[in-house]
N, C-alpha and C positions, 0 to 999 in steps of 0.2 A: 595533732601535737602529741609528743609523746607523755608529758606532763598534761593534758586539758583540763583546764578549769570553765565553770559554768560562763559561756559568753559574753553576756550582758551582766553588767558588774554590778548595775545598780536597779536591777530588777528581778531580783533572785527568788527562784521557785525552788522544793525541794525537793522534789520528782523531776525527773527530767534524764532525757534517753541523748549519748552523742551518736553522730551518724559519721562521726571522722573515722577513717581508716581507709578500709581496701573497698573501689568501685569498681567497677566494671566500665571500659573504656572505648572509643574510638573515635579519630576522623572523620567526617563524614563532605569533605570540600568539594565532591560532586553530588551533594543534596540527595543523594539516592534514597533516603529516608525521609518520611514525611512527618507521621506517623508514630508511636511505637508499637501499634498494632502487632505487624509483621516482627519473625524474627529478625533483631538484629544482629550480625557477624562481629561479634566482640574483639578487636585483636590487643588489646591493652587493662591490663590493670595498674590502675592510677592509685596513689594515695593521697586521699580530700584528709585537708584541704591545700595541699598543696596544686598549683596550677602547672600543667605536663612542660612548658617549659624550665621548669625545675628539676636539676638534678634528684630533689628529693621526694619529687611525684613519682619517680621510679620511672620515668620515662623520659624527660632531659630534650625534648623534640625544640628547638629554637627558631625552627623554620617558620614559615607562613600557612596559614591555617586559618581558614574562614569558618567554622561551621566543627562540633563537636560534639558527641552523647555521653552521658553519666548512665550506669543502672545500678542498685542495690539492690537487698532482701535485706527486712526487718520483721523482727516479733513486735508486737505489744500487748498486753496484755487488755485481758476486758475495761470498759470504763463507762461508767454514763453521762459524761460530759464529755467538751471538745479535746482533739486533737489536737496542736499547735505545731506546725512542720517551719522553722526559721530557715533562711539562709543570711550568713553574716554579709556574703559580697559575693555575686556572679558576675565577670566581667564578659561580655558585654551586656546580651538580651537573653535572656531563659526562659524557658517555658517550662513549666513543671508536672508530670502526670505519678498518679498513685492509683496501683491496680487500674489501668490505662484510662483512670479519666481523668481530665485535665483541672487542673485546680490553684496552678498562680502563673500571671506573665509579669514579668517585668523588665526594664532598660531602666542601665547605669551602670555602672560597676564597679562602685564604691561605697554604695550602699546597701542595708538591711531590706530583707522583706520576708513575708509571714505570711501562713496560709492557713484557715481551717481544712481538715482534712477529711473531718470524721464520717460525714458522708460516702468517701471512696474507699473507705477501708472494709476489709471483709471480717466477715462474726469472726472468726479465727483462724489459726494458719499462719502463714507467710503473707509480708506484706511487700509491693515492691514500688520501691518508686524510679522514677527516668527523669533526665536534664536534660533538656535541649538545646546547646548553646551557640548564638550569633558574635562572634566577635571580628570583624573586617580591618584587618592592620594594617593598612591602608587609610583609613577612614579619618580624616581630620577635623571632622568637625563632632568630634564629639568627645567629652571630656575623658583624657588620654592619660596624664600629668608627664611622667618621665619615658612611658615606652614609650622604643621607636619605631618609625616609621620603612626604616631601611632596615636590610636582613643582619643585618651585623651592628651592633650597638658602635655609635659614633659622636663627637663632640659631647656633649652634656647630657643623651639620651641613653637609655638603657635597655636590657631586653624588654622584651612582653610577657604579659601576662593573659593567660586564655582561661577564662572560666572559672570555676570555683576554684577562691584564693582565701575564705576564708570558713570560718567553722558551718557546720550543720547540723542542729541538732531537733530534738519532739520534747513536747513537753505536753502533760495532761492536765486540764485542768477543769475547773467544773463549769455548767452550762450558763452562769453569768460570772467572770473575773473580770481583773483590773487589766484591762489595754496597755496603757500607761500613764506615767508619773512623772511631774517636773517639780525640782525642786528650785527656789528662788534665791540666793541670800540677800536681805534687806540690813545692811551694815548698821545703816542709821538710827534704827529703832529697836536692834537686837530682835530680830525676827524673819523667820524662814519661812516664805511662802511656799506655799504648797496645791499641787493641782495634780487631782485624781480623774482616770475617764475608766469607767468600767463598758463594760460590752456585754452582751447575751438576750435571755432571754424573760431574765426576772426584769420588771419595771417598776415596781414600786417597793418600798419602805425597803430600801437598799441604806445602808450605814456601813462607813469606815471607822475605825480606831487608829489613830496615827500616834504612834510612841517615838522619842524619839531621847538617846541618852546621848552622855560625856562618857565616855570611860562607864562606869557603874553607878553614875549619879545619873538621875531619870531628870529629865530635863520637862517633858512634855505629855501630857496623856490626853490628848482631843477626842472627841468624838464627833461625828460631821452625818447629817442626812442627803445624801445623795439627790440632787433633782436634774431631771431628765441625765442620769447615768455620768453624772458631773458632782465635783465638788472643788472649790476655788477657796483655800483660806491662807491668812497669813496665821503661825503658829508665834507666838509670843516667847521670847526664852526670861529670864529673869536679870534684869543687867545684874553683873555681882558689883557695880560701883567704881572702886580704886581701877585702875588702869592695872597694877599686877595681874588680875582675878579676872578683867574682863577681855587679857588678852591671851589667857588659855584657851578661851573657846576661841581666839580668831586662827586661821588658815591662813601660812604662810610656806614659801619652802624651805626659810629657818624653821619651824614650828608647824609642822601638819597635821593640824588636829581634825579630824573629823567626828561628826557627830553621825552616832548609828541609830537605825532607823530601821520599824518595821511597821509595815501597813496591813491589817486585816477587815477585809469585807465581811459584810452579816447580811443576812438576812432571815427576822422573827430568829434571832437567838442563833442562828446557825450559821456557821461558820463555812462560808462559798470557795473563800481566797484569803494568802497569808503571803506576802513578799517581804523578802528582806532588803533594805538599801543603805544608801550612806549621803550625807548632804553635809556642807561647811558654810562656816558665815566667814565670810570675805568681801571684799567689794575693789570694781576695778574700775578705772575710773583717769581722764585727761583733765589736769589743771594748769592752764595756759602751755608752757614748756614743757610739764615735765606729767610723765607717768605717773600714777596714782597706786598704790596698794593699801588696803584698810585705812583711807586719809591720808597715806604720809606719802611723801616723793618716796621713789625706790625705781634703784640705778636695775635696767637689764642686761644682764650677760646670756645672753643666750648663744647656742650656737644652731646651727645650719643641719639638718637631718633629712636623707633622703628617706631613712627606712626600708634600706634593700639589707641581704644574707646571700652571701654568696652560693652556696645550696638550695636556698628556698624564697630567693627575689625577694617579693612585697611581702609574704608570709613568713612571720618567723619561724625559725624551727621549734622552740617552744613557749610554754609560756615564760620559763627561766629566763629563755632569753632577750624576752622585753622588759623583766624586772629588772636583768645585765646592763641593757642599755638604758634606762632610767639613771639605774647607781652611776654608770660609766660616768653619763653627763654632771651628775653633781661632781664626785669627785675630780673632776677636770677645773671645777671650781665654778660652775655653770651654773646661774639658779633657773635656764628655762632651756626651752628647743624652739626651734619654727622649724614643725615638719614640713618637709618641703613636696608640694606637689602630689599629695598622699592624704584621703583621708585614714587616720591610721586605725590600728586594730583598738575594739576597746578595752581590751584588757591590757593595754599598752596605757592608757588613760589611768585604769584603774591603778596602775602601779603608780603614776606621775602626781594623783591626787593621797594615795598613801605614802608616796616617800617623801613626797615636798619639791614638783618641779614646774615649773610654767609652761605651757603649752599654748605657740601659735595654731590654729588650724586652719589650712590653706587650700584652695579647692583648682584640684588639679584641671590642669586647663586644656583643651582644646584649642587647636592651629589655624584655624579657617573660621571667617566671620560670617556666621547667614543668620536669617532667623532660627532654623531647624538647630541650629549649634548654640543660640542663647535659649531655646525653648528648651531644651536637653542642660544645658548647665543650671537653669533655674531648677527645674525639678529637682536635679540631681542636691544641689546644694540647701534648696530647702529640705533635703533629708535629710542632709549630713548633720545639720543645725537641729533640726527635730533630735536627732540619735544625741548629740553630744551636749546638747543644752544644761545637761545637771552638773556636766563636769565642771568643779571647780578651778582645777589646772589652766584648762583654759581661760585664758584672758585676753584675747585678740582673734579678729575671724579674718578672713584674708582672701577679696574675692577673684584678683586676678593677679599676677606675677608678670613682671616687665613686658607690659603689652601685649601678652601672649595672646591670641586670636583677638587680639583688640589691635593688628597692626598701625591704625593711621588714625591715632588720636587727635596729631596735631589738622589734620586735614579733614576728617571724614566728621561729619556730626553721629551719624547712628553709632560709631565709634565709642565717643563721647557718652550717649547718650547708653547704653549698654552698661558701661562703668560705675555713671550714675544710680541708674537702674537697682542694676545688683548692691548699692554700697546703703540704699536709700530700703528697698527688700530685704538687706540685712537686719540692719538699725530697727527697722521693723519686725522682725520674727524674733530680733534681741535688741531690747532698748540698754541693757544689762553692760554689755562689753565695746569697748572699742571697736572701731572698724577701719579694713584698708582698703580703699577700692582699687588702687595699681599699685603695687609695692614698686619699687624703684627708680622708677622717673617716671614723669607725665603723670602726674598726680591732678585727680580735680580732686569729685570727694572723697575726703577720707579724714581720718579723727587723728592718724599719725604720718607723717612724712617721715619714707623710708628711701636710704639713698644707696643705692649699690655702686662701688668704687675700689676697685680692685686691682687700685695703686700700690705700690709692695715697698716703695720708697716710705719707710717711716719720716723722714724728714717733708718728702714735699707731699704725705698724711699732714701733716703738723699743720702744714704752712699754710695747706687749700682750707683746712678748717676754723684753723685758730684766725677767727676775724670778729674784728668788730663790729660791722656791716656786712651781716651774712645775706640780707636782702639787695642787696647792691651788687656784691663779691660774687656770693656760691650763686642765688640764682638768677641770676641777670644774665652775667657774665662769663662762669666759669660752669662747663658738662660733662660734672662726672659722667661718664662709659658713654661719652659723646648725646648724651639728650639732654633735653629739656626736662630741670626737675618739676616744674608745676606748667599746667595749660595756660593758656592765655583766657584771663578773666575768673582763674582758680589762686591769684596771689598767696604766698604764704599768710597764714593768718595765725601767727603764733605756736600754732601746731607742735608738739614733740617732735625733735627731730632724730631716726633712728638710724647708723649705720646698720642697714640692713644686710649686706651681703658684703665682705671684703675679705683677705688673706686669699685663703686659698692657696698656700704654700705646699708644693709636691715634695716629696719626699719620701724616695722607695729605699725602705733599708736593703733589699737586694740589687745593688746598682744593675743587673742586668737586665732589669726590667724594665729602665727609664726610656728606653725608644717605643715602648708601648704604650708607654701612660701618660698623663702630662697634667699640669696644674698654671695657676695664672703666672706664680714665677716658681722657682726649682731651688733647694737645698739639696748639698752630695752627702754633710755628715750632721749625724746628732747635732752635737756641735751647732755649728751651723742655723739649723731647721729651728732649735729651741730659741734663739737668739734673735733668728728674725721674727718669729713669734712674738718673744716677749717686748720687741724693741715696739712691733706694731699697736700692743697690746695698752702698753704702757701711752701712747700717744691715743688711742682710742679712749681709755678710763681718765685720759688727764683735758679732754676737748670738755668746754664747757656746754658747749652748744651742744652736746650729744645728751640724747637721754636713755642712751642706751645705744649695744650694737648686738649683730650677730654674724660669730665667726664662720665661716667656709672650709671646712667643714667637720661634721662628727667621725667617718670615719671611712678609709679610702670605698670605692664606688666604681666596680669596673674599673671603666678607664682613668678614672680621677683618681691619682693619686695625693690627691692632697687633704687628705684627712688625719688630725692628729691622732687617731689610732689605722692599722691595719684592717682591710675587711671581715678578717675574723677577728674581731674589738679587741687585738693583742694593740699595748702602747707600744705609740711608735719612739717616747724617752717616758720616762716613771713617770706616776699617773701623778707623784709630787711635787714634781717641774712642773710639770703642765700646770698644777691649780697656781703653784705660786705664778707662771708669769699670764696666767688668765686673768689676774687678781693686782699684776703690776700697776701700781701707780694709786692702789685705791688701800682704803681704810676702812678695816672691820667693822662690818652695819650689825646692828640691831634685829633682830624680828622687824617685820612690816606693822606698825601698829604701838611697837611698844616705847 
């Protein structure tokens, strides 16, 4: 990135080396390398972390491609504790070596992984490290989210992604630091849990400092003894009383207050490790119908985000331009997103919890049902959850998307039983936030019922939802995008009910691009495209039954043109229009809370 900022938003060290720029590149789809013993025949410099089918990896290759190597040269200077070698996201399998001995594997491709390195590094000199990367485009049963399968992006599917997509960077630190950090918020009793895991080599009389401010009023100054390289406390804030006072400290995306935080290790007086972070008191939370934020109902607008860049796919060009599309979405009058199919960058997070935006996170799905394809999205998903757990943005986890590799809910039990699975493994690695286990029909478990309906007639929107017997009507009866919205023996039970996916209105301000692109229905002018927006809009904030929805989509996507911005996030009519008819039909709320 041309702009980089430190990766990990909310584990910040002050030392710390980036490895983004120019690697050393190639192919390798006849396995001719085993190894990186031998020399390799270099024919590509790549720019990490962009992934080479990106224009902006300086190499643009969109073809098919099993099999790819990375190499650098790094300095670092002397140290006497560890090395720390991160990668944000290798899609698919990497193997990692430094100064040729081998030092991390991993499978996934949307998640973080970490190596100590200190041992392969030489007293001085140059240091060089190699990737090895497995990624088979082809391969369906493994979690994929929007690339496609075929050579040329088609229907709802997008190019690929091969290999390092996101940052790489070193960090030094000393021979016992802090792992990591989960921050909790406890709404109810004004209080922010907190849980520290240190690593190394020191094991005893280890002590944390956890400070933690409002602005420049010091909220908290704990001290904690560390047993077995652990500490678990709830930190206490002071309620200020009146409702004004106590809801500056809440976290809303009217009001996004966060509280800063830094956490320093000891050990006998001396000082090991020093992080800086950020945590918020919020609470999120299903009360029979309706969505919950700091105790009160609060209506979702969210819209639909794939998180592609027409130059640089999954990876933004820079950090700018995830702060860009944070602003974008509020100003469209938006107070969330459901990334869709992506787990996304976190510094994309970090901007949503400083600017004040909701954030679904949805875990990209794989096409093909086996065990090897649930054993791979488990892992992969309990990572995601681990990495994202502090972020306050997020308020929803979202384990499968319209049946996707879960094709025969209604027939197959392991089907079922998979969905389960995952929604119940959620709930459990976070008792904290809602959960969805199928977003859009064929619902068993899940905390919110999401319905995707991508009917574009405002009037018979109106009609299919405004009922008063929606248990009788909508699911008995009538199948939005032709399924069944709950299984059999999964009844609605109250549940929020969310327009999860609908519009989808195309709309290419260059008419001679409309035989290439398409959308669920089509506008030719301004005009036009604003009005069926707003007419939809206004019947979605006027439906009782809803407790929220989320439009289709942020911003055109390849072949999708139906994004209310351009794929370079230019509006497709002022960003003015848009909020007001995103906001049709509804009346100026409050903060969450107050």
């Amino acid at each position: 990135m041309s702009d980089f900022e430190y990766p990990r938003p909310q584990l910040v060290r002050e030392h710390w080396m980036s490895l983004n720029g120019p690697w050393k590149f190639r192919y390798d789809d006849e396995r001719t390398y085993k190894i990186p013993d031998g020399p390799i025949e270099w024919t590509h410099t790549i720019e990490v972390p962009f992934a080479p089918e990106a224009t902006a990896s300086g190499i643009g290759d969109t073809g098919f491609h099993w099999v790819c190597w990375y190499e650098r040269e790094f300095e670092i200077g002397p140290h006497n504790g560890h090395t720390i070698l991160h990668f944000g996201a290798v899609d698919y399998r990497a193997r990692v070596w430094v100064n040729g001995h081998l030092v991390a594997e991993h499978e996934g491709g949307h998640t973080p992984f970490s190596c100590n390195i200190s041992t392969a590094l030489r007293a001085d000199g140059k240091q060089v490290v190699t990737v090895y990367v497995e990624d088979d485009p082809h391969d369906l049963a493994k979690p994929r989210g929007k690339q496609d399968w075929l050579l040329e992006p088609h229907s709802i599917w997008y190019p690929r992604t091969t290999g390092i997509w996101q940052s790489v960077w070193l960090e030094q630190v000393a021979s016992t630091y802090i792992q990591t950090l989960r921050w909790t918020p406890i709404f109810e009793t004004y209080e922010i849990g907190c849980e520290i895991f240190a690593t190394g080599d020191v094991n005893e009389d280890l002590f944390v400092e956890v400070k933690i401010w409002h602005g420049d009023n010091l909220l908290a100054d704990d001290h904690y003894k560390l047993l077995g390289h652990e500490a678990n406390r709830k930190i206490a804030l002071s309620d200020p009383g009146i409702d004004d006072s106590r809801n500056e400290l809440l976290w809303s995306p009217e009001r996004p207050t966060l509280l800063d935080a830094e956490v320093t290790l000891h050990h006998k007086g001396v000082v090991l490790d020093r992080i800086v972070s950020y945590t918020a008191l919020r609470s999120v939370a299903i009360n029979r119908d309706r969505f919950m934020l700091n105790g009160r109902a609060y209506a979702l607008r969210l819209v639909l985000d794939q998180g592609y860049w027409p130059g640089s796919l999954l990876t933004a060009p820079s950090d700018a331009a995830l702060k860009r599309d944070v602003e974008l979405a509020k100003a469209m009058g938006f107070n969330g997103v459901r990334k869709h199919q992506k787990i996304e960058d976190p510094r994309y997070l970090y901007w949503a919890d400083r600017l004040g935006l909701l954030v679904w996170e949805e875990m990209p799905s794989a096409y093909r049902f086996s065990p090897k394809a649930i054993t791979r999205m488990v892992r992969e998903w309990t990572e995601a959850i681990e990495r994202d757990y502090s972020h306050p943005c997020i308020i929803v986890w979202v384990a499968f998307n319209e049946s996707w590799g879960v094709p025969n809910l209604t027939l197959t039990q392991a089907h079922r039983n998979a969905v389960e699975a995952l929604y119940h493994l959620t709930r459990t690695l976070d008792a904290t936030r809602p959960v969805i286990g199928n977003d859009g029909w064929e619902a068993s478990a899940t905390d919110i019922l999401g319905i995707h309906d991508y009917d574009c007639n405002p009037d018979k929107l109106a009609a299919r939802y405004t009922t008063t017997e929606p248990t009788r009507t909508l699911f008995d009866q009538r199948r939005p995008g032709g399924r069944i919205l709950t299984l059999d023996g999964f009844p609605h039970r109250g549940q929020p009910i969310v327009l999860t996916e609908f519009g989808g209105i195309a709309f290419d301000k260059d008419a001679a691009q409309e035989l290439k692109t398409w959308g669920y229905s089509r506008a030719h002018t301004e005009d036009s495209f604003i009005d069926l927006y707003r007419r939809l809009l206004e019947v979605v904030n006027t439906t009782t039954m809803f407790s929220g929805f989320c439009y289709t989509q942020f911003s055109d996507t390849f072949q999708e043109a139906n994004g209310l911005l351009c794929a370079d996030r230019t509006p497709k009519v002022a960003l003015e229009m848009i909020n007001a008819a995103t906001r049709a039909g509804t009346t100026e709320e409050k903060p969450a809370g107050s």
